[in-house]
C-alpha positions in Angstrom: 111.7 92.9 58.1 109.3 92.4 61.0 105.5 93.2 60.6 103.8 94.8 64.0 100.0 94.7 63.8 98.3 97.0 66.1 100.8 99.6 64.8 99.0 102.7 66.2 97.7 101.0 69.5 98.7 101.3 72.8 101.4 98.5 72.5 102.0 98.3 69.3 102.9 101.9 68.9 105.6 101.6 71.2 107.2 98.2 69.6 107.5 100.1 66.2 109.4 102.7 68.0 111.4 100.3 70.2 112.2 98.4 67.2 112.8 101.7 64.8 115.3 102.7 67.3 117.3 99.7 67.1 117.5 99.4 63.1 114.9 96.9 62.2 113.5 97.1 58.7 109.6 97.8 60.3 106.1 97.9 58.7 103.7 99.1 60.7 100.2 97.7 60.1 97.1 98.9 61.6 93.5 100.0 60.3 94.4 103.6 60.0 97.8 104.4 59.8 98.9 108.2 60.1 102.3 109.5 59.1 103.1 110.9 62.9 101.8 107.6 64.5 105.7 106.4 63.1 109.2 107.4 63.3 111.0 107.9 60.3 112.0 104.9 58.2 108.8 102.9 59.6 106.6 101.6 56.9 102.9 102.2 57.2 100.4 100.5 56.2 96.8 99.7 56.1 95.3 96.6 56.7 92.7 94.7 59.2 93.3 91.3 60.8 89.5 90.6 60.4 90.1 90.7 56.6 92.8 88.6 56.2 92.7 88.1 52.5 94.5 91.1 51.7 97.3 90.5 54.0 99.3 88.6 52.1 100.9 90.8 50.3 101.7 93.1 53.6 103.7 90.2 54.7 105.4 90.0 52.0 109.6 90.0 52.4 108.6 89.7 56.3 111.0 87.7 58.4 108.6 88.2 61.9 105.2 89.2 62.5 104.6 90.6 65.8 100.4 89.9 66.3 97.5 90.9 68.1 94.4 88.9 69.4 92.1 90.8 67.3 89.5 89.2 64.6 88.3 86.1 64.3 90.4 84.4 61.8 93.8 83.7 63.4 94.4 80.4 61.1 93.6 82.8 58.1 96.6 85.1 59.4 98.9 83.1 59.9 98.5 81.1 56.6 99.2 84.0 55.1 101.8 84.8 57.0 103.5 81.4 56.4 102.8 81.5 52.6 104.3 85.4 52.5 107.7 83.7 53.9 106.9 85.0 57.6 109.5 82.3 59.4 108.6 83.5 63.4 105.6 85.3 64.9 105.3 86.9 68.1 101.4 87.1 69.7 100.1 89.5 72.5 97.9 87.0 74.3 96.4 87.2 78.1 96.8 86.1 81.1 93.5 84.5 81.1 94.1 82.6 78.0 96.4 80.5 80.4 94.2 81.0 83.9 90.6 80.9 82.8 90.7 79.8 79.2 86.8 78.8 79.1 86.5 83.0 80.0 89.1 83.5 77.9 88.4 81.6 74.8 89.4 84.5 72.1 93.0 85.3 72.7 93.3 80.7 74.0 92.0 80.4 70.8 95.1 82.0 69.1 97.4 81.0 70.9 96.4 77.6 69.5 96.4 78.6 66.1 100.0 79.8 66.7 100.8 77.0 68.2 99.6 74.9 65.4 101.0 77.2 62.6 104.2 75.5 62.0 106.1 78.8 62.7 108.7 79.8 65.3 106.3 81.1 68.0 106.7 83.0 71.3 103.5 84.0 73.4 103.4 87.1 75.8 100.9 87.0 78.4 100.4 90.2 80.0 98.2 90.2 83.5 96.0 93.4 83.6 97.5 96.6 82.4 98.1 99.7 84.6 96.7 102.0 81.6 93.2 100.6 82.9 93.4 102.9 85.6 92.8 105.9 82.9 89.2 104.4 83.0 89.6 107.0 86.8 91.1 110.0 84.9 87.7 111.7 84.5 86.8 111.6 88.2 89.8 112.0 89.7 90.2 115.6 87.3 86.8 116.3 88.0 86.8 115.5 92.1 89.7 113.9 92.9 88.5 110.3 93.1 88.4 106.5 92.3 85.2 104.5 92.2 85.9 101.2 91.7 85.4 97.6 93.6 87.3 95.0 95.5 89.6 98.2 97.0 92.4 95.8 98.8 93.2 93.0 96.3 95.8 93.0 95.0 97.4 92.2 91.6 100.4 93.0 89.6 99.1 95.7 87.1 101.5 95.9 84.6 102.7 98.9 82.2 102.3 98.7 78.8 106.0 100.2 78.3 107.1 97.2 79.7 105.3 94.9 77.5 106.4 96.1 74.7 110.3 96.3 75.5 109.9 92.6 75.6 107.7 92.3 72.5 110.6 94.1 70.8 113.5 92.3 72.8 111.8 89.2 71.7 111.8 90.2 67.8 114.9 91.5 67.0 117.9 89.9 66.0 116.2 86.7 65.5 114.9 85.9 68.5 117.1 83.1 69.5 116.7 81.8 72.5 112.6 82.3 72.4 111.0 79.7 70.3 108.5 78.0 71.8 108.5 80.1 75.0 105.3 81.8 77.0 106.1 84.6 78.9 104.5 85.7 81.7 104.2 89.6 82.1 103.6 91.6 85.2 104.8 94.5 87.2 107.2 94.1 90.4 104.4 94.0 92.7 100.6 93.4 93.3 99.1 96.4 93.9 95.5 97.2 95.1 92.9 100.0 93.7 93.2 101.4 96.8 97.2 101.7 96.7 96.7 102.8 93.1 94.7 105.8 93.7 97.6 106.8 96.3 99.7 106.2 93.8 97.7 108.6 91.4 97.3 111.5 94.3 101.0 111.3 94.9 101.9 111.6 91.2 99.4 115.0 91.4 100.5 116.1 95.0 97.1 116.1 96.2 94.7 113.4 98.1 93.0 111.1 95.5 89.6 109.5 97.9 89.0 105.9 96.9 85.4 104.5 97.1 84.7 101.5 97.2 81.8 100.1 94.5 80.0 96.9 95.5 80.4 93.9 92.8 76.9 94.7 91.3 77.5 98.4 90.9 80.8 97.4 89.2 79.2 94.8 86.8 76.3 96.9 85.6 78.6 99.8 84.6 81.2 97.2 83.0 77.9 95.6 80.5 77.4 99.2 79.3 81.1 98.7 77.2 81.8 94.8 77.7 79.9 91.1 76.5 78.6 89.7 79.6 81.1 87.0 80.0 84.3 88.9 79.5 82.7 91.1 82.5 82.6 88.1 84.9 85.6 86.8 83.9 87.0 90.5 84.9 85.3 90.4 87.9 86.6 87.1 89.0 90.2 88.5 88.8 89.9 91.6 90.2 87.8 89.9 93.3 89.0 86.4 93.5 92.1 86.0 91.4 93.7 83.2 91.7 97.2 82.8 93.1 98.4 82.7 89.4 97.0 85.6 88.4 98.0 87.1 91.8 102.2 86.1 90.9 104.7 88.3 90.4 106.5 87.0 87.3 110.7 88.0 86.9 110.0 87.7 82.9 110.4 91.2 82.7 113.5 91.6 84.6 114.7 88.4 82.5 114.2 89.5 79.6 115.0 93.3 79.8 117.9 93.2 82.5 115.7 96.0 84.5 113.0 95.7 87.1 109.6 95.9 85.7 108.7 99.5 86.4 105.8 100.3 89.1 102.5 101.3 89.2 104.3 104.7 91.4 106.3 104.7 88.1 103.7 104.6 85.6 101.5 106.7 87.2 104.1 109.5 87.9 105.1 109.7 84.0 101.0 109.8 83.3 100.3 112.6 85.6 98.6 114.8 83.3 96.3 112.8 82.1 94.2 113.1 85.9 95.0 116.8 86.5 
């Protein structure tokens, strides 16, 4: 059986179903669990990483545990992973945790703890993710615009599809082959905001405008939803990444025998959510 916390997120929704679909015993664990969050067969349950007491018992009969940065207790996880008979575990990290780990302390932070846990580990470091770019749906439905800064650099925005193809590659059937293994996530190409909302106004047949904020305009709307130094840590990427964070990565491709799908892609299958 494997365990995916996060069950009902963005990722994690999709590796229950990637897993479902190929005959994996699944429990799906997140803090709210609703029957048609999960395909049929898929366990649901409830549970919180940041109350790690009660999760032994989830992981009970567990073989994997497919894990999120998310609490503060990552040691008090996995312990009870470990104790429930959880032999492999793998964690949705972040690019950062490996470029700017000072910036990026939470998710560097478990990836030691994994790497200290004594399990079978395998880290997935995704750079940023193209569903960011729903952050724009509200203006460009409204006036057919993107307001955002640092319009022509580039990076490779990747689609959360993607990531968790490889979560799920990566957990079934044993994952031999990935112990001890970080994988680097990206799409095919580094794409700029400015390409992106082409991208989107394509997708919709119509001209999507792009303006351009200026760094402070950008960081005082960021502090209204973000902790002060996870916004400058954001802002350094987007405006000075550096030529790590700017890499394509062939993890993907590697691991899933397909081209990592495109921001064109992504945005084309998300259509309706700007129209």
């Amino acid at each position: 059986m494997i365990v995916v916390t996060g069950a009902s997120g963005n990722v994690g929704r999709r590796v229950v179903e990637a897993l479902a679909a190929t005959g994996e015993q699944v429990t799906a664990l997140s803090r709210g669990p609703q029957a048609g969050d999960r395909p049929a067969g898929v366990r649901g349950v409830r549970g919180d990483l940041a109350e790690p007491a009660g999760l032994r018992e989830v992981f009970t009969g567990a073989d994997a545990l497919f894990l999120l940065v998310a609490g503060d207790a990552p040691h008090e996880v996995l312990d009870a992973a470990k104790t429930a008979g959880v032999r492999r575990v793998v964690l949705l990290s972040s690019q950062g945790a490996g470029t700017r780990p000072e910036a990026y302390a939470h998710p560097a932070a478990f990836e030691a703890a994994v790497h200290g846990s004594g399990l079978d580990w395998t880290v997935l470091r995704p750079g940023g993710f193209a569903t960011n770019s729903l952050g724009w749906a509200e203006s460009v439905r409204t006036g057919r615009t993107v307001v955002a800064p640092f319009g022509d650099v580039a990076l490779p925005v990747v689609d959360p599809a993607d990531i968790a193809a490889v979560a799920a590659a990566v957990l079934a059937g044993g994952g031999e082959g990935h112990t001890g293994r970080t994988y680097e996530l990206t799409g095919p190409a580094a794409v700029t905001p400015r390409e992106q909302a082409r991208a989107i106004g394509a997708a919709l047949g119509e001209e999507v405008r792009f303006v351009e904020q200026s760094r402070e305009e950008a960081r005082a709307r960021m502090l209204s939803f973000m902790p002060e130094p996870v916004v400058d840590a954001t802002l350094g990427i987007l405006g000075s990444p550096l030529p790590a964070e700017q890499a394509v990565s062939g993890d993907v491709e590697r691991l899933l025998g397909r081209p990592a799908g495109s921001f064109a892609d992504w945005a084309a299958a998300h259509a309706a959510a700007f129209r």
